[in-house]
C-alpha positions in Angstrom: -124.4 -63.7 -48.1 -121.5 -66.0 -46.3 -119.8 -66.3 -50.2 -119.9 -62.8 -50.9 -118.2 -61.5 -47.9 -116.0 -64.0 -47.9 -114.5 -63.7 -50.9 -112.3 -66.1 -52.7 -109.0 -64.7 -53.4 -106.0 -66.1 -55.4 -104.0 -67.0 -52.3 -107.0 -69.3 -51.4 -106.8 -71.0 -54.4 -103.1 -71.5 -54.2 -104.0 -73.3 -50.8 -106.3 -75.0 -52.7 -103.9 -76.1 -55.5 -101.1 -77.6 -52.4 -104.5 -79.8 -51.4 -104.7 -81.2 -55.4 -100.6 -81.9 -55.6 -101.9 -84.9 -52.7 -105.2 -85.8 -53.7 -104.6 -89.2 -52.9 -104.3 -88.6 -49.4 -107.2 -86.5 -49.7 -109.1 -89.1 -51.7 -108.4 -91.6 -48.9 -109.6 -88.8 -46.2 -112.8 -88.7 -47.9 -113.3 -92.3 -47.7 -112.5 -92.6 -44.6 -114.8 -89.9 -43.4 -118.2 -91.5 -45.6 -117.4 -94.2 -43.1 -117.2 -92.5 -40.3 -120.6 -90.3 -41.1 -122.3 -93.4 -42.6 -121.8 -95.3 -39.3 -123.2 -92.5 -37.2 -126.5 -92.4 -39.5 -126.5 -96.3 -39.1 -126.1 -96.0 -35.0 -128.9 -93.6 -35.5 -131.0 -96.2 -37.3 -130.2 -99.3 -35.9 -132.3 -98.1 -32.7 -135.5 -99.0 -34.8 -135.0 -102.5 -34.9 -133.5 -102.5 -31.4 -136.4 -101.7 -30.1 -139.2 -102.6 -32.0 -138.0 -106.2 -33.0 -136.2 -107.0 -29.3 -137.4 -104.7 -26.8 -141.2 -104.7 -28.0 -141.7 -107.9 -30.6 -139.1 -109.9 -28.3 -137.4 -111.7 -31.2 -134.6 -113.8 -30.3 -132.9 -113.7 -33.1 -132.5 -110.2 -33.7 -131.2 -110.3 -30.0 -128.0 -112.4 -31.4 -128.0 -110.5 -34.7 -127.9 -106.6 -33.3 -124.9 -106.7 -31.1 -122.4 -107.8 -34.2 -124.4 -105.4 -36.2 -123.6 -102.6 -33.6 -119.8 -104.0 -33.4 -118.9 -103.8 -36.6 -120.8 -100.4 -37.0 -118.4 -98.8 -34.4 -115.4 -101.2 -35.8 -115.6 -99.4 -38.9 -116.2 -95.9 -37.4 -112.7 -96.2 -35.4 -111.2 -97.3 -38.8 -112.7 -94.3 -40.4 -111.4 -91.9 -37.5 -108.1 -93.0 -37.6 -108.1 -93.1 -40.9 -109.2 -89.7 -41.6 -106.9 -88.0 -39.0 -104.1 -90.0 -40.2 -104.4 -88.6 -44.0 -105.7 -85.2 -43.3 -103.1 -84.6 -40.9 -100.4 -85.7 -43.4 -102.2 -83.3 -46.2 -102.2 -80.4 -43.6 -98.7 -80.5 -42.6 -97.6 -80.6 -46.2 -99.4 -78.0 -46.7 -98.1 -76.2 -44.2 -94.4 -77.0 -44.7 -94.7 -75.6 -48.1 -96.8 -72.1 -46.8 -94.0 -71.8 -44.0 -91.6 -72.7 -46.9 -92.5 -69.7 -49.1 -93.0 -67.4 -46.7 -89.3 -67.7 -45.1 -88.6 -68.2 -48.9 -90.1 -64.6 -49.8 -88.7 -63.2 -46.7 -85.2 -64.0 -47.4 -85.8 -62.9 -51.2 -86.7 -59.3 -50.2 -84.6 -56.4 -50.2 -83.0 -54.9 -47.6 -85.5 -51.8 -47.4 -88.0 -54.4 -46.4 -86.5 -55.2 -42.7 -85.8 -52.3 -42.3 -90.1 -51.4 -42.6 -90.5 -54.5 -40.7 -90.1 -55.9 -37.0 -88.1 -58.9 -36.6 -90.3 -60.3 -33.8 -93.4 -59.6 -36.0 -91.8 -61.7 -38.7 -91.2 -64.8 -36.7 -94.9 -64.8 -35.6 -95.8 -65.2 -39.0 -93.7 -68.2 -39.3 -95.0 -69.5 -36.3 -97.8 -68.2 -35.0 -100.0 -67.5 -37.8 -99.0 -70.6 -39.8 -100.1 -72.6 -36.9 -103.7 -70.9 -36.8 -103.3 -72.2 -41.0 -102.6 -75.8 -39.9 -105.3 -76.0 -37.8 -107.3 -74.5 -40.1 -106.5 -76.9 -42.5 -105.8 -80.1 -40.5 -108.4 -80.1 -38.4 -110.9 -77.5 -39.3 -111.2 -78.7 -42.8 -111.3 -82.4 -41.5 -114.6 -82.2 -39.3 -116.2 -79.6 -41.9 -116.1 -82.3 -44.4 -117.0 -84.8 -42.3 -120.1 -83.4 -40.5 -121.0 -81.9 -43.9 -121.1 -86.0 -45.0 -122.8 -87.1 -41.6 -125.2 -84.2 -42.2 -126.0 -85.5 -45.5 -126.3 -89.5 -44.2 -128.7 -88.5 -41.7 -131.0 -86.7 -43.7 -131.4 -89.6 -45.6 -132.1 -91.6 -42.4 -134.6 -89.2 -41.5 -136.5 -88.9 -44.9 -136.5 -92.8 -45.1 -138.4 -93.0 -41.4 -140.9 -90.3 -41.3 -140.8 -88.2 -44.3 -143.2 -85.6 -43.6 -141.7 -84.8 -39.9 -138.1 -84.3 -41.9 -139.1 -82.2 -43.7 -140.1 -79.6 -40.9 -136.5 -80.8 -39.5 -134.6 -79.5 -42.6 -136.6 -76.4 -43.1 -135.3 -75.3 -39.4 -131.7 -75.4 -41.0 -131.6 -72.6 -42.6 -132.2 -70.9 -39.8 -129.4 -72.7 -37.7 -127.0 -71.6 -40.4 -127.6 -67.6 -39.9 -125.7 -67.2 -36.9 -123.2 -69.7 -38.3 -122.4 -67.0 -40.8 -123.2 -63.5 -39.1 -120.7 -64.2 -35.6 -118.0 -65.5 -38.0 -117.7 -62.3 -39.7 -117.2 -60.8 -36.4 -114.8 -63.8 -35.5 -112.4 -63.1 -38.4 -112.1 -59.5 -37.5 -111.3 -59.7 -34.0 -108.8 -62.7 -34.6 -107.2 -60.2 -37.0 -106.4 -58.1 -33.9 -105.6 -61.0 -31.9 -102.8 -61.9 -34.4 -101.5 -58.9 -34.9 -101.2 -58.0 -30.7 -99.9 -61.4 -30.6 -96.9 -60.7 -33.3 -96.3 -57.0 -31.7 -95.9 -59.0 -27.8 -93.5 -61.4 -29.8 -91.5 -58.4 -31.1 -91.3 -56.9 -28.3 -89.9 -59.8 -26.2 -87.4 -60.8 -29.2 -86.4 -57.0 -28.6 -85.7 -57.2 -25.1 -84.2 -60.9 -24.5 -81.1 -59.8 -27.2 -81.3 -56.4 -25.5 -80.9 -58.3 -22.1 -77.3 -56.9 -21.2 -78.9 -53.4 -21.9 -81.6 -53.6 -19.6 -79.5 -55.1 -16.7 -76.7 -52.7 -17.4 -79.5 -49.8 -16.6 -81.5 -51.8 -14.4 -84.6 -51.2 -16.6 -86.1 -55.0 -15.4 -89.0 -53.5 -14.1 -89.8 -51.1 -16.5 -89.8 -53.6 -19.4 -91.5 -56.0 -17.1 -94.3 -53.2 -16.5 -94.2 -52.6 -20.8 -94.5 -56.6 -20.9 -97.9 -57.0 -18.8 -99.3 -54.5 -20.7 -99.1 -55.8 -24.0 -100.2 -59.4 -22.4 -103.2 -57.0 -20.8 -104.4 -56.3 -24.2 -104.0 -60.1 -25.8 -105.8 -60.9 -22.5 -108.6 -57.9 -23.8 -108.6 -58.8 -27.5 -108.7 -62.8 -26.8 -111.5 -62.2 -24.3 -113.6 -60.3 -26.9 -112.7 -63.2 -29.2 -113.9 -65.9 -26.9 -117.6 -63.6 -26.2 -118.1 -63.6 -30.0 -117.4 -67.2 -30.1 -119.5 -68.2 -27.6 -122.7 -66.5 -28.4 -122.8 -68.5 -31.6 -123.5 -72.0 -29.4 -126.6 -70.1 -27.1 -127.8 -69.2 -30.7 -127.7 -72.4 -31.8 -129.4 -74.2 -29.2 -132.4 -72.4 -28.7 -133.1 -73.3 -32.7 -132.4 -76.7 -32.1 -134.3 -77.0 -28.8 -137.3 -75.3 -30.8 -136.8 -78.1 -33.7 -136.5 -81.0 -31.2 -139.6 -79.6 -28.7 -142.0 -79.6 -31.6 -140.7 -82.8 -33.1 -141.2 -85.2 -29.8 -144.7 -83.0 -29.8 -146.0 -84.0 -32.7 -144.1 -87.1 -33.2 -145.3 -88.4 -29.7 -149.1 -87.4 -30.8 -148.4 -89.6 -34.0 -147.2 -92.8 -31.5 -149.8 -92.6 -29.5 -152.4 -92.8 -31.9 -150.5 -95.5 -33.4 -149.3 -93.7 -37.1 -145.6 -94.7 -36.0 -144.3 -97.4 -34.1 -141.9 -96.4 -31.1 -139.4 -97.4 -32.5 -139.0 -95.3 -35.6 -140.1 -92.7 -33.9 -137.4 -92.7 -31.4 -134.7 -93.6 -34.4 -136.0 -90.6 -35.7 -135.9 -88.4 -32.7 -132.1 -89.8 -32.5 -131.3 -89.1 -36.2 -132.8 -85.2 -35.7 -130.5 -84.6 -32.5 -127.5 -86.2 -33.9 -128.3 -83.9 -37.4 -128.7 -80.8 -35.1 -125.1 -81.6 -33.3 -123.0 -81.3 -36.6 -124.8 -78.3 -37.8 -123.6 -77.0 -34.1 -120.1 -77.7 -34.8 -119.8 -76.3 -38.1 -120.5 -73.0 -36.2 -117.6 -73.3 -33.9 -115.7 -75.0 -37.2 -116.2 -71.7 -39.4 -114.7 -69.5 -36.5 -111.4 -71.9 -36.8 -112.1 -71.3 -40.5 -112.4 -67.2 -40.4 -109.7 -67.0 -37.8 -106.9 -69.4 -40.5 -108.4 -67.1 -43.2 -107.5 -63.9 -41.5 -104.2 -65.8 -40.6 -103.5 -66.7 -44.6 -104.1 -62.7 -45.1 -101.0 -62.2 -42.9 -99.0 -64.9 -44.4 -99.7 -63.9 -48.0 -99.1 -60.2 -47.6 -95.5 -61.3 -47.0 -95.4 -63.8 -49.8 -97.1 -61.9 -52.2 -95.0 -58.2 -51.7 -93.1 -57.1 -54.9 -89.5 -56.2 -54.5 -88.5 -53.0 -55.2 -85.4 -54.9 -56.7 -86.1 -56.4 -60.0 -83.3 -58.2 -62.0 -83.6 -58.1 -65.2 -84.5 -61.6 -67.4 -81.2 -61.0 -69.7 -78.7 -60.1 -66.7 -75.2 -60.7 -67.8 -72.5 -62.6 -65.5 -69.1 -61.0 -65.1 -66.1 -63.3 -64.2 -64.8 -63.1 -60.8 -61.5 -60.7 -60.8 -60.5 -57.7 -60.2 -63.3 -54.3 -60.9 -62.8 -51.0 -61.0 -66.1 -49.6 -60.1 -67.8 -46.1 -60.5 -70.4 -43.7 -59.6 -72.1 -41.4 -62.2 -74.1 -39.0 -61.1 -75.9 -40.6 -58.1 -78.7 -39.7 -56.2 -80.4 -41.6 -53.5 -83.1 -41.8 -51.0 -84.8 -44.2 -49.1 -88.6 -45.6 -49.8 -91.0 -42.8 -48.6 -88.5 -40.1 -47.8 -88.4 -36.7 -49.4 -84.8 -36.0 -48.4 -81.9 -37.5 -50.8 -79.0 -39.1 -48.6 -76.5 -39.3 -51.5 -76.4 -36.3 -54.2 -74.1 -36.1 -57.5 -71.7 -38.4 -56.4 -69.2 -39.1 -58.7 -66.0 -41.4 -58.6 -64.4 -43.6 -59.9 -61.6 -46.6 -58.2 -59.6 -48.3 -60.1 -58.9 -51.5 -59.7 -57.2 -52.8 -56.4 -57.6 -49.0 -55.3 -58.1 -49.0 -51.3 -60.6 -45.4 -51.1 -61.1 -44.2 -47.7 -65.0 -42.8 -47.2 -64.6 -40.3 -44.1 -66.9 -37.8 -42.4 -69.4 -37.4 -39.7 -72.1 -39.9 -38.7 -75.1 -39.9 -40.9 -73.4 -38.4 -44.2 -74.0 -41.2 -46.2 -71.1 -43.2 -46.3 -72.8 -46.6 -45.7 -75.5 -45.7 -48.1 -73.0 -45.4 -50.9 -71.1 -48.8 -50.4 -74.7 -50.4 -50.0 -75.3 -49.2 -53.4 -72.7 -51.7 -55.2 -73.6 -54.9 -54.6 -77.6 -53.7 -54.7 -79.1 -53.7 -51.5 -80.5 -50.8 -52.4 -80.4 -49.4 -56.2 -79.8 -45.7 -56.6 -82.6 -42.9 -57.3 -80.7 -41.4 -60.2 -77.8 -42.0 -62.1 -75.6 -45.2 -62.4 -73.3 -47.8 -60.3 -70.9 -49.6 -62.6 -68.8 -52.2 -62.6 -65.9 -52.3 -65.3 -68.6 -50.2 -67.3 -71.6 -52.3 -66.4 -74.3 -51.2 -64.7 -75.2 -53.1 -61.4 -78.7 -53.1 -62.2 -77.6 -54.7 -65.6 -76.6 -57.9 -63.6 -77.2 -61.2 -62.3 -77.7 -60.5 -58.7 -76.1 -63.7 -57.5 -73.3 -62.6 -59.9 -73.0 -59.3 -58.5 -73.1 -59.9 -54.9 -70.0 -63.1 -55.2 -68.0 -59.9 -56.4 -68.2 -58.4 -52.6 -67.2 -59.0 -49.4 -68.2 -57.3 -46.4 -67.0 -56.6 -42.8 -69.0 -54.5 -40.4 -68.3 -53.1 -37.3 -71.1 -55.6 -35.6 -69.8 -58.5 -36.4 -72.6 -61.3 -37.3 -72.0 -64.9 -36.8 -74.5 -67.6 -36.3 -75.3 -70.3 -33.7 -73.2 -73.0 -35.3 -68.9 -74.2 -35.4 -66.6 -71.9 -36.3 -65.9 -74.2 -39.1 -69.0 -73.6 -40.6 -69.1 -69.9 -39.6 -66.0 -69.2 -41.6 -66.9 -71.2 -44.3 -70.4 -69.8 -45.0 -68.9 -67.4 -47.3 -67.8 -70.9 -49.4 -70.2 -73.9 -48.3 -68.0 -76.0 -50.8 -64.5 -75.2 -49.1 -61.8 -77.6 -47.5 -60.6 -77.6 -44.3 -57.6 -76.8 -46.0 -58.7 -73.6 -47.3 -60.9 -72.6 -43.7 -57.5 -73.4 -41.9 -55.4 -70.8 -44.5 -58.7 -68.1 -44.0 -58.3 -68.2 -40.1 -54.1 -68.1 -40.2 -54.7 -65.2 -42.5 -57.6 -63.4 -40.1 -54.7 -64.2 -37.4 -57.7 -66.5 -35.6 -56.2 -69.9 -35.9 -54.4 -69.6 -32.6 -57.4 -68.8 -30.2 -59.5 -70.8 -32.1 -56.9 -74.0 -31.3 -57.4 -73.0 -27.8 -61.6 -74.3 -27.6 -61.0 -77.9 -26.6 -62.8 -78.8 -29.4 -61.3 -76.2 -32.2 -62.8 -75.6 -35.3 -66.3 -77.7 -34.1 -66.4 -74.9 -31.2 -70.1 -73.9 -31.1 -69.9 -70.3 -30.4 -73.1 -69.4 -29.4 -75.9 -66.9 -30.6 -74.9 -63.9 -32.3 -70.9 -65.6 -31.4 -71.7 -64.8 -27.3 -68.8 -67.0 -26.3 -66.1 -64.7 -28.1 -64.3 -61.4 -27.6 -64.9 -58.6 -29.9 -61.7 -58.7 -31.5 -62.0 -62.4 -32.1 -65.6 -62.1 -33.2 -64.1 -59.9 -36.0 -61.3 -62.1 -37.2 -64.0 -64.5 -38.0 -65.7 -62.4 -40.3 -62.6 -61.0 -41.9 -61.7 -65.2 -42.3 -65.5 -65.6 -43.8 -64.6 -63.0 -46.2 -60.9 -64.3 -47.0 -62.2 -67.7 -48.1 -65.5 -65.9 -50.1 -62.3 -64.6 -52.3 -64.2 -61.3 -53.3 -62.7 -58.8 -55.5 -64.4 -55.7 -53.7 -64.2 -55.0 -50.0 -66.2 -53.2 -48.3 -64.8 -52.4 -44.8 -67.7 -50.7 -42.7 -65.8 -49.0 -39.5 -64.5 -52.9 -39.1 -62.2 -51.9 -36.1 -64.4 -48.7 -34.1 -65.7 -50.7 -31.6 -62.7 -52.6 -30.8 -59.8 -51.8 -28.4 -56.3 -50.9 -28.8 -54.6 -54.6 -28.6 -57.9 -56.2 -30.2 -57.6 -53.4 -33.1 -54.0 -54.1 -33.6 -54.5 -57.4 -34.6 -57.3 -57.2 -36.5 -55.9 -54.3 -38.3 -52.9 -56.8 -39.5 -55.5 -58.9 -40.4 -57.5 -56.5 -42.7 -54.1 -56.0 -43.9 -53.9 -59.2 -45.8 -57.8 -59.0 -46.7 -57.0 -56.0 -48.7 -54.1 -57.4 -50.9 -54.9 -57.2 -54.8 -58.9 -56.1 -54.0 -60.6 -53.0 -54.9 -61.3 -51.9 -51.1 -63.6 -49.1 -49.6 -62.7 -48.0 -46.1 -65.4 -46.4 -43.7 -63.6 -45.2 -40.3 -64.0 -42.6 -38.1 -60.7 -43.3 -37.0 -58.8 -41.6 -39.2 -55.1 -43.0 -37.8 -56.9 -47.0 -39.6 -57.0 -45.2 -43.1 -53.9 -42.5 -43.5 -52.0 -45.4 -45.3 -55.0 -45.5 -48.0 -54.8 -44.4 -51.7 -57.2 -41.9 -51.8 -59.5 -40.3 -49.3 -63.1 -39.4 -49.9 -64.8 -36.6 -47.6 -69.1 -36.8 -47.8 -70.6 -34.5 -45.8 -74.2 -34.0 -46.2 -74.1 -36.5 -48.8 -71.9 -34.9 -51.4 -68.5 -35.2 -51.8 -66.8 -32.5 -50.5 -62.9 -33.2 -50.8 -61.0 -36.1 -52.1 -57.0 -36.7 -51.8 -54.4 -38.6 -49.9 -53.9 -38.3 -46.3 -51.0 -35.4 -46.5 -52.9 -33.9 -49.6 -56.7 -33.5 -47.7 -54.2 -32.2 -44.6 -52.6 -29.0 -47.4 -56.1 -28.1 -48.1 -57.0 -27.0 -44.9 -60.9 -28.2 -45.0 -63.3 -30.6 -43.5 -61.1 -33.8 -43.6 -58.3 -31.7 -41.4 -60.8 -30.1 -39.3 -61.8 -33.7 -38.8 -58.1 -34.4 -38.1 -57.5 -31.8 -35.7 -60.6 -32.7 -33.8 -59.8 -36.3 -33.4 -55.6 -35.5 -32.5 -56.9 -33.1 -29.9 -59.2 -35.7 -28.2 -56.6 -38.4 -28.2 -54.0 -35.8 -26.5 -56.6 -35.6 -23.7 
C-alpha cells in the first residue's frame, strides 16, 4: 500500500543517483550506523549477565569484567554517532548543493515568458525554503531511517536468541505498528504541500513589499500591508497547525500498540519466571530488547512524515528543474561574427503564451546596417515586444526575425544575444563595485577598457568623486545613485559589451532635464557605427533619427523621417502636436 501511493518517480531516482556519485561516504555511514545499532542490541543484552551472573549468582569476576564490557559498548556507539552524522551530513549537503545548483541553474536557463508566469518571492523559497525541507530530508531523515531500520534488525535477533517463542508474538504486533506509520503520512505530505506553498506566497509577498518600501511610505500604506502581512502568517499559523495535529496523532497511535505488546509480554513472561521456564535475567533482557525494538519502530513514524514532507518539497523543486523552454536552439545553430547587422522582420506576428490576442501583426522592415530607427506610439502598442524579438527573448508566432538573412531561431543563442546591447528606462545594476557593474557586460575587460566605457557614458567624473572610485559598492538595485547616474552605468556596461545592435528602451523618460542632457550625449556616442532601435515617447530624443517607425495597435502604421511623418499629417504628428502642446503649458 505505502509503495503504491508513493510512487517512485524519475526525479527520485536522480536523488538517488547524487547519493551513488559518494558512495564512499555513504558506505562509511552505513558502517558507522551497524555500530551504532549493534551497540544498542548489545546494551539490551548485556543486562542478562548483569543480573543473573552479578546481581543473582554473585560472581566476582563478571563484576570486574561487565563495566569494560559496558565501556567499550558505549565507546563504540559515540564513534558510530559521530561517525554517521559526520558522513551523512557531508552526503546530504552535497546533495543539496547540487539540487539548489540545478534549480538556480534551470531558473536562469528559462525564458523570459517564464518570470513573467512566476513570482519572484515564490522562486527564492524554492531555493531556500524547500531545499532545506530536502536536506533534512536527506541529512537527517534518511540517517536515523537507516539506522533504526539496522537497530530494528539487531534487536530482533537479540530477542529471537533469548526467548524465541515470546518474539515471535513481539514481531507479529509490527505490522500493526506500521499501519498508522503509513496512513497519517499520506495525510502529512498533502498538508506540508500547502504549508510550502503558503510559505512561498508569505515570502513573495514580503520580497514585494520590502523593494516596494518607498511606495508604501510615500502613501502611508504601513498599516494596510502590515494588516495583508498577519493575514498570510494567520493562514501558515492555520496550515502548520493542521500539520502539527496530523503529526501528532501518529505517536498516540503508536503507543497504545506498543503498550498492548509490552502489557502482554511482562504478563506472560512474568508467569514464565515465576514458574522458573526463564531466569530473571533473560527475561528482563528481553523485556529491554522488546521496548528498545518498539522505540525505533516509533520514530520511523515521525521519520516518514520528515520523509513525505521532503518528497512533497522535491515535487516543488523539480517542477522548476524539469519545465521545457518554450525556446529551443537548435543542435546545428550557426555562429555569426561580431560586426555590423542589418536586421529584418518578415511578416511577424506575435502573442504571448496563453493569450488569444496578437500584440504584433504583419510587421515588416527592414534596417540597414548602422541605421538608428525610431519605434514611436502610445503605451502598449508593441514597441517593446518587437525589439524583444531580436535577440530571442521571446520568438515570434509567425513569420521571421533575421539577421543579415539568418533567421534568429537559426542561431547559437549565446551568439545571438553578444550581438545586442540593451538600455532600459529602469536601469538594473547589482549589489557589487561599479567596476564590476560596468564590466559585467565583459567579465574579461581591463581597467583600461572599464575606464574608456565610463569617460564615454560621461560617468568617470562622479564616479572619481566616491572616496573609493571604481570599488564604490553601490548598493541594491544601485540605491546609492541618482537616476541619471544609474543610467550612465548601464550605457558604460553596454559600451564595453561592444554590441553591434542597440536597443534603446525609453533610456532617458524617467529622467530629468539636466540628468537627460547628459545622458542623451552619452547615448550619443553609444550609437556610433551600431544598428540602433529607439523607443521614446519623447519625441524631441529621436527627431535627429534616420527613420521613424509609428505601431499602433501593433501594426505599423507610418514610417519616415521626422519632417517626412510631420507632411503626412497622421498619427506620428497628432502625436507631435499633442506632446508640443503639453510642453507649451
Amino acid at each position: 500500500m505505502f509503495f503504491r501511493k508513493t510512487k517512485i518517480k524519475p526525479r527520485h531516482r536522480e536523488i538517488a543517483g547524487y547519493i551513488k556519485t559518494r558512495w564512499t561516504h555513504l558506505a562509511f555511514a552505513i558502517v558507522c550506523m551497524l555500530v551504532v545499532s549493534a551497540s544498542t542490541a548489545a546494551s539490551a543484552y548485556i543486562i542478562k549477565p548483569v543480573l543473573d551472573d552479578v546481581f543473582i549468582n554473585k560472581k566476582e569476576d563478571m563484576l570486574k569484567l561487565l563495566p569494560f564490557a559496558v565501556l567499550i559498548i558505549y565507546f563504540l556507539r559515540g564513534l558510530g554517532l559521530y561517525g554517521q552524522e559526520y558522513f551523512l551530513n557531508y552526503l546530504g549537503q552535497v546533495i543539496i548543493r547540487k539540487i539548489r545548483d540545478n534549480l538556480y541553474s534551470k531558473i536562469q536557463d528559462l525564458p523570459l515568458s517564464f518570470f513573467e508566469g512566476e513570482k519572484t518571492g515564490e522562486l527564492m523559497s524554492r531555493l531556500s525554503n524547500d531545499v532545506n525541507i530536502i536536506k533534512n530530508m536527506v541529512s537527517t531523515t534518511i540517517t536515523s531511517t537507516l539506522r533504526d531500520f539496522f537497530t530494528i534488525c539487531f534487536l530482533i535477533g537479540v530477542i529471537f536468541y533469548q526467548i524465541w517463542s515470546l518474539a515471535l508474538f513481539a514481531v507479529l504486533v509490527l505490522p500493526l505498528a506500521f499501519y498508522p506509520i503509513v496512513f497519517f503520512g499520506r495525510k502529512v505530505r498533502k498538508v506540508s504541500t500547502g504549508c510550502q506553498e503558503a510559505m512561498a506566497e508569505m515570502n513573495s509577498f514580503a520580497h514585494e513589499t520590502l523593494v516596494g518600501a518607498k511606495i508604501i511610505k510615500a502613501f502611508s500604506m504601513e498599516n494596510y500591508e502590515k494588516k495583508r502581512f498577519y493575514e498570510k502568517t494567520a493562514f501558515i499559523f492555520k496550515m502548520e497547525i493542521k500539520n502539527a495535529i496530523v503529526k501528532a496523532l501518529s505517536s498516540p497511535v503508536m503507543e497504545v500498540l506498543a503498550g498492548a505488546g509490552v502489557a502482554f509480554i511482562i504478563w506472560y513472561g512474568g508467569s514464565r519466571v515465576i514458574s522458573g521456564v526463564y531466569t530473571t535475567g533473560t527475561f528482563i533482557s528481553f523485556l529491554a530488547s522488546v521496548i528498545m525494538l518498539y522505540d525505533p519502530v516509533k520514530k520511523i513514524s515521525k521519520l516518514n512524515n520528515a520523509v513525505q514532507q521532503g518528497l512533497s518539497a522535491v515535487d516543488r523543486v523539480y517542477d522548476i528543474i524539469e519545465r521545457k523552454s518554450d525556446l529551443e536552439e537548435k543542435k546545428d545553430a550557426v555562429l555569426i561574427e561580431k560586426q555590423s547587422h542589418f536586421v529584418t522582420f518578415e511578416d511577424v506576428w506575435f502573442r504571448y503564451n496563453g493569450c488569444d490576442e496578437y500584440i504584433l501583426k504583419k510587421i515588416n522592415l527592414s534596417v540597414k546596417k548602422g541605421e538608428v530607427i525610431a519605434l514611436v506610439g502610445m503605451s502598449g502598442g508593441g514597441k517593446t515586444s518587437l525589439v524583444n524579438l531580436i535577440p530571442r527573448f521571446f520568438d515570434v508566432s509567425k513569420g521571421r526575425v533575421l539577421i543579415d538573412h539568418i533567421d534568429v531561431r537559426n542561431l547559437k543563442l549565446s551568439n545571438l544575444r553578444d550581438q545586442v546591447a540593451f538600455v532600459t528606462q529602469e536601469p538594473i545594476l547589482f549589489n557589487d563595485t561599479i567596476y564590476s557593474n560596468i564590466a559585467y557586460g565583459k567579465r574579461d575587460a581591463s581597467y583600461e577598457d572599464v575606464v574608456l566605457a565610463a569617460k564615454s557614458a560621461f560617468a568617470y567624473d562622479f564616479i572619481m568623486d566616491f572616496p573609493d572610485g571604481f570599488d564604490t559598492v553601490i548598493g541594491e538595485f544601485g540605491n546609492r545613485l541618482s537616476g541619471g547616474q544609474k543610467q550612465r552605468l548601464c550605457i558604460a556596461r553596454a559600451l564595453i559589451k561592444d554590441a553591434p545592435i542597440l536597443v534603446l528602451d525609453e533610456a532617458t523618460s524617467a529622467l530629468d532635464t539636466s540628468a537627460e542632457k547628459i545622458v542623451q550625449k552619452a547615448l550619443e556616442n553609444l550609437m556610433q557605427g551600431r544598428t540602433t532601435f529607439m523607443i521614446a515617447h519623447r519625441l524631441s530624443t529621436i527627431s535627429n533619427a534616420d527613420r521613424i517607425v509609428v505601431i499602433e495597435n501593433g501594426e505599423i502604421a507610418e514610417t519616415g523621417t521626422h519632417l517626412e511623418l510631420l507632411e503626412k499629417n497622421g498619427s506620428y504628428k497628432s502625436l507631435y502636436e499633442l506632446q508640443y502642446l503639453e510642453s507649451a503649458t
